[in-house]
N, C-alpha and C positions, 0 to 999 in steps of 0.2 A: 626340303629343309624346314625345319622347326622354328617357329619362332617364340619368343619369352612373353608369356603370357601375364602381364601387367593385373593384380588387382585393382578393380576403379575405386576411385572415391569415394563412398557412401554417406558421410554426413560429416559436420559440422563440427560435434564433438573432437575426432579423432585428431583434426588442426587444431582446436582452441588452445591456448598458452595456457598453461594450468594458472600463472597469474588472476588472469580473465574469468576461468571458470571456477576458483574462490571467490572473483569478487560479485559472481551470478549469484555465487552460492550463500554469498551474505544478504543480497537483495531477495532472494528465495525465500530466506528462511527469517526475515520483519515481520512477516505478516503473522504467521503463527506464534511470532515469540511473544509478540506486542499485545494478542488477543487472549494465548494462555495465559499472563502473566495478571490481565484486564479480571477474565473470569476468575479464576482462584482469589483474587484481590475482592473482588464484586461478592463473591459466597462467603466470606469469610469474615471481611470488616462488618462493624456494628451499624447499622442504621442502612447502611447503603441496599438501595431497591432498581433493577433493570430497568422496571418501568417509571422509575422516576425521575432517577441518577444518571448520568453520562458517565463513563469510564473516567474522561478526564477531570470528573471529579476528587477520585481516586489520588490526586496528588495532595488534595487537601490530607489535613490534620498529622498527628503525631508520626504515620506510616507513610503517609505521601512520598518519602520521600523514593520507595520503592516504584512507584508511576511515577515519578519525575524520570528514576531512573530509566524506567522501560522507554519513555519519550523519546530520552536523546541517544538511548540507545539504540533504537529503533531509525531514530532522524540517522544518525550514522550508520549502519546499514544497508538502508535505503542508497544513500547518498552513491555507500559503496557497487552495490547493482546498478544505478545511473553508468559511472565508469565504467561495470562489466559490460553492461548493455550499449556503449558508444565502441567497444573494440570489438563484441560481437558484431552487431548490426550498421557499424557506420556509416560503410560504403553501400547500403542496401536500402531500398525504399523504406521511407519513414526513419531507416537510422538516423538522420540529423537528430529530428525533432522529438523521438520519443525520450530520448537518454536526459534531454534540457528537461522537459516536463516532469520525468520522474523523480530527477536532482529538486526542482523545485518543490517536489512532494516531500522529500526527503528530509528539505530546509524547514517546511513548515511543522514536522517534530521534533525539530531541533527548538523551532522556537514557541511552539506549543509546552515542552517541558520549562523553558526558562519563564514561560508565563503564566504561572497557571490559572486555571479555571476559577470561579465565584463558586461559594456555596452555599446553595440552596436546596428546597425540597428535602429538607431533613435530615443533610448529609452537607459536614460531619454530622457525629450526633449529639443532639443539641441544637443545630439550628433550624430557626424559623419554618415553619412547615409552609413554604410558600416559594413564590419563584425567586432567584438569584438576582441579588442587584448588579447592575452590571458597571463594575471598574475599570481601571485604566487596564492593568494587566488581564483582565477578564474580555475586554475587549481586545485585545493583539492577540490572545486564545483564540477566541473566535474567528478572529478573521483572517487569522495563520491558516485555521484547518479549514476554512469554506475557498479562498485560495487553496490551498493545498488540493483538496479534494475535486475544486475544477479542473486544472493542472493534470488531475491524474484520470479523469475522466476524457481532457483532450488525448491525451497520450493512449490511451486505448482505442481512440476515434484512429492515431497515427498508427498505434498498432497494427489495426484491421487489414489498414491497408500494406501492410509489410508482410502480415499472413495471406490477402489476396494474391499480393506479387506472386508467394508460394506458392500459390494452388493450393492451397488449406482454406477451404468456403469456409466449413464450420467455425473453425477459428476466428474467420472473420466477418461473421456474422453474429457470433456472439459480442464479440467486442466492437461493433459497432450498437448492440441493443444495450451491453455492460452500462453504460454512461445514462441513460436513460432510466434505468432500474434503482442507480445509486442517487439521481438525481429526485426521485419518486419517494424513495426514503427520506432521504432529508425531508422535505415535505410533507410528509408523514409523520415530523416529530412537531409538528403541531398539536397531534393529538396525543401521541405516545412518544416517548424519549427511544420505548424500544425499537423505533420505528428509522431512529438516527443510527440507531447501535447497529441495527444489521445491516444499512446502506453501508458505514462507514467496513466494519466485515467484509461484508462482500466484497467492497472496492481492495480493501486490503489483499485477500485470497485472490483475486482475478488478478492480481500484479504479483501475487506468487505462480500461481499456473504459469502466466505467461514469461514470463522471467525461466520458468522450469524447461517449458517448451523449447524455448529459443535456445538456451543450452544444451538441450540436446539434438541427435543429430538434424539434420536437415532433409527434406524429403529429395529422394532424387529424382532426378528429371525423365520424362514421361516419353518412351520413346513412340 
């Protein structure tokens, strides 16, 4: 006698609610919109210098208004991947905590664009070739995205261990050293601005990978 031969499972994708796996695909796809929009913005306006200027300077003057808009567009987005990423991963190690942390990354674009940046270092053009004084709403700038950027740096630490659960080492061995690297940059704009602009990048991209990853399939289990 015969019996019906069941196709197994193989991954993850094939169940996710296509709900879920648009709203991966808007967390996906922050990182890249937020930094193409940064660069063309950065080559193109008058005065502004990478190694001088911060992106979020970029909301300053007459055009600003197009980095505002990337901000909160970006802050919503993100927000939306937080979502994807609590119906993919919820009931799975590290799902509580990574989906909170990335929402709170999320929030601090949202309120990075309503606050924007001080200008300084020549940018706009015309001012003061020197550092930025630092304002009320210059201050909630800054301290949106350095929150923000911890946030997203714990969440990678949670990550790790959601890919260890997996059996994905590499995964989570990069995203345990991820937070470190981003952390190192900051710290580096001591001396160079450009030194912020590629932590702040990277961290951006590594929460696109990983956001790409988890929506797709799932490794199967190891007989």
């Amino acid at each position: 006698m015969t019996q019906a031969i069941r196709a197994p499972f193989t991954g993850r994708a094939a169940s996710t609610p296509l709900a879920t796996r648009a709203l991966l695909a808007c967390g996906a796809v922050a990182g890249p919109l937020f930094l193409g929009v940064g660069v063309i913005e950065g080559l193109t306006r008058t005065g502004f210098d990478f190694t001088r200027n911060a992106i979020s300077q970029l909301s300053l003057g007459s055009l600003g208004w197009i980095q505002v808009t990337s901000f909160l567009v970006t802050g919503v987005l993100i927000t939306a991947g937080a979502v994807g990423l609590r119906r993919a991963i919820g009931h799975s190690a590290g799902g509580a905590w990574a989906p909170r942390l990335v929402g709170v990354f999320g929030a601090s674009f949202l309120l990075a664009g309503v606050f924007t940046a001080d200008p300084g270092a020549g940018f706009p053009a015309g001012t003061p070739d020197g550092p930025a004084t630092l304002s009320g709403h210059g201050t909630v700038h800054m301290l949106s995205g350095t929150v923000g950027y911890l946030a997203l740096c714990a969440a990678f630490l949670v990550l790790a261990r959601h890919f260890a659960a997996q059996g994905r080492r590499g995964w989570a061995l990069a995203y345990r050293l991820l937070p470190l690297a981003v952390i190192v940059g900051f710290a580096g704009s001591a001396t160079t601005v450009a030194a912020f602009t590629a932590a702040a990048g990277l961290g951006l991209l590594a929460l696109t990978a990983a956001i790409a990853q988890l929506a797709g399939p799932a490794p199967t289990a190891q007989r």
